[in-house]
TORPA-4810 file (N, C-alpha, C, O; in nm, 3 decimals):
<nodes>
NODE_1_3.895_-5.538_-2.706_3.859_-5.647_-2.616_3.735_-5.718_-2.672_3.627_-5.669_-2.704_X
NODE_2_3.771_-5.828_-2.676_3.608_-5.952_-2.687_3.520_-5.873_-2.633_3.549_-5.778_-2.560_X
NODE_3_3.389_-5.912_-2.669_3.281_-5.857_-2.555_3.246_-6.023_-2.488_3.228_-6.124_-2.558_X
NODE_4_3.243_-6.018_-2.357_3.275_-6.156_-2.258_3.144_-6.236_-2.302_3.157_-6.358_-2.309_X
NODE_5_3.029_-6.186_-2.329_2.877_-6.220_-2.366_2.863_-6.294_-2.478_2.804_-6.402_-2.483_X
NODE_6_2.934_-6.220_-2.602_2.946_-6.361_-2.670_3.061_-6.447_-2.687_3.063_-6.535_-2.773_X
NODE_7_3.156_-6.424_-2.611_3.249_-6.563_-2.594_3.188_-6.653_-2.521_3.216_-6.772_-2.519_X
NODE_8_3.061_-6.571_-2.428_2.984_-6.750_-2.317_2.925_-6.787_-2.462_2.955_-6.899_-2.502_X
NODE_9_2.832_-6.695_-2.559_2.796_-6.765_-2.632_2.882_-6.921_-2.770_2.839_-7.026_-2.818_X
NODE_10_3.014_-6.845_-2.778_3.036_-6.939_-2.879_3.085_-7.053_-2.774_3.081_-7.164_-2.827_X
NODE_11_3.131_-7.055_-2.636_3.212_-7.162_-2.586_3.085_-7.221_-2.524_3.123_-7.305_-2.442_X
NODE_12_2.918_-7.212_-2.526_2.828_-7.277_-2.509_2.807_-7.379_-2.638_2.819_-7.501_-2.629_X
NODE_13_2.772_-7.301_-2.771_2.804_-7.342_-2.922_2.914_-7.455_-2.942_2.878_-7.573_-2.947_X
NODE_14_3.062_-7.416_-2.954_3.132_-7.490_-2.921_3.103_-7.668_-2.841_3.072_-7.761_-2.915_X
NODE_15_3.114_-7.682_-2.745_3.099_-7.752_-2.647_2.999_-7.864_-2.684_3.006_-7.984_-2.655_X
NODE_16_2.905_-7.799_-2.753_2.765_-7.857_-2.850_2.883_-7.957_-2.950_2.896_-8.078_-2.928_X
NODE_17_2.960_-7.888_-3.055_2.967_-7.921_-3.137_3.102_-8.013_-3.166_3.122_-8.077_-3.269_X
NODE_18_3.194_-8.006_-3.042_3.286_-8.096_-3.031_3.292_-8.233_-2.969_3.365_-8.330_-2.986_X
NODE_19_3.164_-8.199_-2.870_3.149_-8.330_-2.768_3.022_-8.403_-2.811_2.975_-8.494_-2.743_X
NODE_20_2.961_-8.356_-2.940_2.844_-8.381_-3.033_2.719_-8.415_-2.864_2.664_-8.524_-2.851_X
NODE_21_2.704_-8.325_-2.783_2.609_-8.318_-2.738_2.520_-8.224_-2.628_2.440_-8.163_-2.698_X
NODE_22_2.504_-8.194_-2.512_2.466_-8.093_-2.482_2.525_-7.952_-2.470_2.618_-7.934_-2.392_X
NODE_23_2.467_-7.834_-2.558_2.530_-7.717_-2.538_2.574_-7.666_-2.327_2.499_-7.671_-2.230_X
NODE_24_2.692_-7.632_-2.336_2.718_-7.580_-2.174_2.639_-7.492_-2.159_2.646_-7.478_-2.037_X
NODE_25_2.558_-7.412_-2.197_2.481_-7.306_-2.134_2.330_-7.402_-2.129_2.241_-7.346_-2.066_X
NODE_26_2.310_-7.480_-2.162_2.157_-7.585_-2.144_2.209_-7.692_-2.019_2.140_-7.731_-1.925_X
NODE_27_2.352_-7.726_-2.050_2.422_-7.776_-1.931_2.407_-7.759_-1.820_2.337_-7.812_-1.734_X
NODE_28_2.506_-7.650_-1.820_2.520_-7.577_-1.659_2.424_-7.448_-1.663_2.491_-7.344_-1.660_X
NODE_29_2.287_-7.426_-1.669_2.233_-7.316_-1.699_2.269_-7.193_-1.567_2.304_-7.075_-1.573_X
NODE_30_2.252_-7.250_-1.494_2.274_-7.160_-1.361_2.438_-7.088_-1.389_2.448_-6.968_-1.361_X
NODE_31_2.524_-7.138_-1.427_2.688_-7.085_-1.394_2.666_-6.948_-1.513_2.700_-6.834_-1.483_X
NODE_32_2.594_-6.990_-1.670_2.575_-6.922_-1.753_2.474_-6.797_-1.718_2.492_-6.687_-1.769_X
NODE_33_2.397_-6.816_-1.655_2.312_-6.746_-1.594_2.361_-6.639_-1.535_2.334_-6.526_-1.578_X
NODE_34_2.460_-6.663_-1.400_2.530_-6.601_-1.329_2.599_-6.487_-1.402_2.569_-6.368_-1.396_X
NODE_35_2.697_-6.545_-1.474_2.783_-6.485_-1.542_2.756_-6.383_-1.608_2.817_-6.277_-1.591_X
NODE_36_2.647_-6.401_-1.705_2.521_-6.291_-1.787_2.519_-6.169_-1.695_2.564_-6.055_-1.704_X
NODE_37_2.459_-6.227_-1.615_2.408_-6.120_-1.491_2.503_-6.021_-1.454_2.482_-5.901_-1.438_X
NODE_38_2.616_-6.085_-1.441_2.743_-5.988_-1.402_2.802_-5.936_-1.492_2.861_-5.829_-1.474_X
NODE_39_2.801_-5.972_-1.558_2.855_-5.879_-1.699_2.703_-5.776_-1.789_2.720_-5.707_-1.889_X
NODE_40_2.596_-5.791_-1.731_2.466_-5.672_-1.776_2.495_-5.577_-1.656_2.475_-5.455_-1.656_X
NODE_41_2.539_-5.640_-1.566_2.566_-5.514_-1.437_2.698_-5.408_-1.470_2.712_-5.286_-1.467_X
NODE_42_2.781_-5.516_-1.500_2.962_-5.423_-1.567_2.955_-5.424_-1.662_3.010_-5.517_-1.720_X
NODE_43_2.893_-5.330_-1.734_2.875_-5.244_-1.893_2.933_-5.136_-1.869_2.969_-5.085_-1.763_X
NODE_44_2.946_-5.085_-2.034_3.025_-4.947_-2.016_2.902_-4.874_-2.031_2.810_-4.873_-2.112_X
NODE_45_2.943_-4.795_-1.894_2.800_-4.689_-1.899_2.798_-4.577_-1.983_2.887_-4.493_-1.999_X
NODE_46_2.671_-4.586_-2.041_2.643_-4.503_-2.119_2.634_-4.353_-2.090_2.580_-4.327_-1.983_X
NODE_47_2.675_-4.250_-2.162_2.686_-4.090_-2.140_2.602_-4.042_-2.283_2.594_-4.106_-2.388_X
NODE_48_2.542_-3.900_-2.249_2.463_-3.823_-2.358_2.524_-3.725_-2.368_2.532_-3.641_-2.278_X
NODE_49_2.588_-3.715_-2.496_2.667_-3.604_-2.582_2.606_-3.492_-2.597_2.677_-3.392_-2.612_X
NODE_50_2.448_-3.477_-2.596_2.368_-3.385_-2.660_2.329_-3.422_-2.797_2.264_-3.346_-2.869_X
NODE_51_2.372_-3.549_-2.834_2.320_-3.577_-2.951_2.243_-3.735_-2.952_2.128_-3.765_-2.988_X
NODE_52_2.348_-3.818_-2.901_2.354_-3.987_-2.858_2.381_-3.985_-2.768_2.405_-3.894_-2.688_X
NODE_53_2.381_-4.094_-2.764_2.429_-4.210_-2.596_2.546_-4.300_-2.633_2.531_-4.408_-2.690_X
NODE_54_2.658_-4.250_-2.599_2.801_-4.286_-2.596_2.855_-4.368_-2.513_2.805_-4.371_-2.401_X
NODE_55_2.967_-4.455_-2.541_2.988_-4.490_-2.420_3.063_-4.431_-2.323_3.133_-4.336_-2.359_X
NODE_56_3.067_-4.467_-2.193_3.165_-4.317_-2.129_3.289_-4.404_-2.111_3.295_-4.379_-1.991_X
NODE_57_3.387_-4.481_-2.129_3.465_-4.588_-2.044_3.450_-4.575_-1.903_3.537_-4.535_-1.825_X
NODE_58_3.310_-4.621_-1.869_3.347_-4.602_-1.717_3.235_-4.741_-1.708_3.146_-4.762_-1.790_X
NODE_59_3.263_-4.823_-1.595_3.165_-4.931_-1.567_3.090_-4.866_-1.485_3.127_-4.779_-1.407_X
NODE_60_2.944_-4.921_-1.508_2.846_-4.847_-1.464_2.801_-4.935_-1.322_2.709_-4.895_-1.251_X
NODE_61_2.851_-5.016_-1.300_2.827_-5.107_-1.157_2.901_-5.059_-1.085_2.846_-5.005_-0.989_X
NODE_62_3.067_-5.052_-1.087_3.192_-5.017_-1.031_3.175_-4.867_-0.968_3.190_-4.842_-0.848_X
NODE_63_3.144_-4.784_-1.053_3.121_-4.689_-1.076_2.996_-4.595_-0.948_3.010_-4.481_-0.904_X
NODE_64_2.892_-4.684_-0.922_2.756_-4.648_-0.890_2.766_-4.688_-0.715_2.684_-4.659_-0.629_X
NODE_65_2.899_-4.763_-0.699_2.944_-4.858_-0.549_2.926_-4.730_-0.464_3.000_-4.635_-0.490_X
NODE_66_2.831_-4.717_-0.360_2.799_-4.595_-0.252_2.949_-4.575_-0.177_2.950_-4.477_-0.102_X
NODE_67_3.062_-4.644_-0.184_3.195_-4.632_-0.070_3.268_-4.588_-0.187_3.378_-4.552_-0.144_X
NODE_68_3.266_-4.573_-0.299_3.356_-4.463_-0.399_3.282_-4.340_-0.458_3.164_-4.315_-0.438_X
NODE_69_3.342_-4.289_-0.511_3.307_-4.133_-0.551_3.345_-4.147_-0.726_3.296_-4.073_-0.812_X
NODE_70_3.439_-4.254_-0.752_3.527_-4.232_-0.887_3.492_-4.294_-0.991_3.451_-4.401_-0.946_X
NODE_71_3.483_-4.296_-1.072_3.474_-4.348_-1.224_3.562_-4.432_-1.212_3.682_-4.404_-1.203_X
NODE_72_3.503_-4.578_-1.208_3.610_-4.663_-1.257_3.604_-4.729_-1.372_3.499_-4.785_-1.401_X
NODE_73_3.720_-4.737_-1.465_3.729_-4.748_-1.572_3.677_-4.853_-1.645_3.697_-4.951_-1.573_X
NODE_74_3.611_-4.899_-1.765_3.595_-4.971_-1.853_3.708_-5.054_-1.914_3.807_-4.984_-1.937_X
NODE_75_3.722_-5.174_-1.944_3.686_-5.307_-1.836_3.690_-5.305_-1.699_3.778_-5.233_-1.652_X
NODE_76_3.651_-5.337_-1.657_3.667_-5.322_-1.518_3.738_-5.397_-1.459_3.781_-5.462_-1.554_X
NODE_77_3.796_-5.450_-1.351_3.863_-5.563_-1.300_3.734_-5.709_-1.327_3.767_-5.813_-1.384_X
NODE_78_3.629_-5.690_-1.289_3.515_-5.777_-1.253_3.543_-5.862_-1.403_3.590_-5.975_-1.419_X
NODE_79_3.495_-5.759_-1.508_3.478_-5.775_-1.642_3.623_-5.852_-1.715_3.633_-5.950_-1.788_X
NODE_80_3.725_-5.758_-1.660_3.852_-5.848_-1.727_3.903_-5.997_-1.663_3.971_-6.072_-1.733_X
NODE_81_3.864_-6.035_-1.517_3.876_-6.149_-1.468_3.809_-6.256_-1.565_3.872_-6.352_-1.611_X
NODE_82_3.662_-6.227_-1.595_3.592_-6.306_-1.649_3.631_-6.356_-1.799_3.635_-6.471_-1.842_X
NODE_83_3.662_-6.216_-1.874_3.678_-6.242_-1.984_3.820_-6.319_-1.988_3.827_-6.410_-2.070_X
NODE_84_3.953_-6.288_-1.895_4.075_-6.350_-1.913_4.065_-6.492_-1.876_4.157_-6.573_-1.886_X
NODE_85_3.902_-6.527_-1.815_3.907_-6.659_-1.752_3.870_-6.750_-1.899_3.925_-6.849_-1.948_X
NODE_86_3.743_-6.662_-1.946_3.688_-6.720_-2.134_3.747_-6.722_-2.206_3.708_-6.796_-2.296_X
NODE_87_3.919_-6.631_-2.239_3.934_-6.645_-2.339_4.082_-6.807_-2.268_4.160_-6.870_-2.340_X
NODE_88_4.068_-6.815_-2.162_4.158_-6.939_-2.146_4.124_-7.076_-2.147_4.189_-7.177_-2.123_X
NODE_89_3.969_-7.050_-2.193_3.879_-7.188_-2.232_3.917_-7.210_-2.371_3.869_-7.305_-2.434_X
</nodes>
């Protein structure tokens, strides 16, 4: 899977370079903003092997929700909405 963080980055890049003028993340800073935010929250949370810090496939937002008990898996729904929404830009 893409990582969703830098597809905002190249379709900010992009956007710059086809419409020869403001990058969308200087654009719309707030939507880019948002988005960031929610995807630093739905990371794959990290686990310690005894050696490193691994990833565990589990989202660490999804995951941490006080009304579940379960590991929910890496992408997450949150994470794959977003990214299936970026990669249809």
């Amino acid at each position: 899977m893409t990582d969703p963080r830098q597809m905002l980055d190249e379709i900010a890049a992009q956007t710059a370079m086809f419409s020869m003028a403001t990058r969308a993340d200087e654009k719309y800073p707030t939507v880019f903003t948002a988005l960031r935010a929610i995807l630093d929250l739905h990371h794959d949370r990290r686990s310690w092997n005894g050696t490193e810090h691994v990833p565990s496939g589990t989202c660490n937002a999804c995951s941490e929700r006080e009304d579940t008990y379960d590991d929910i898996p890496w992408p997450c729904p949150t994470v794959r909405a977003i990214t299936t929404a970026l990669e249809a830009s």
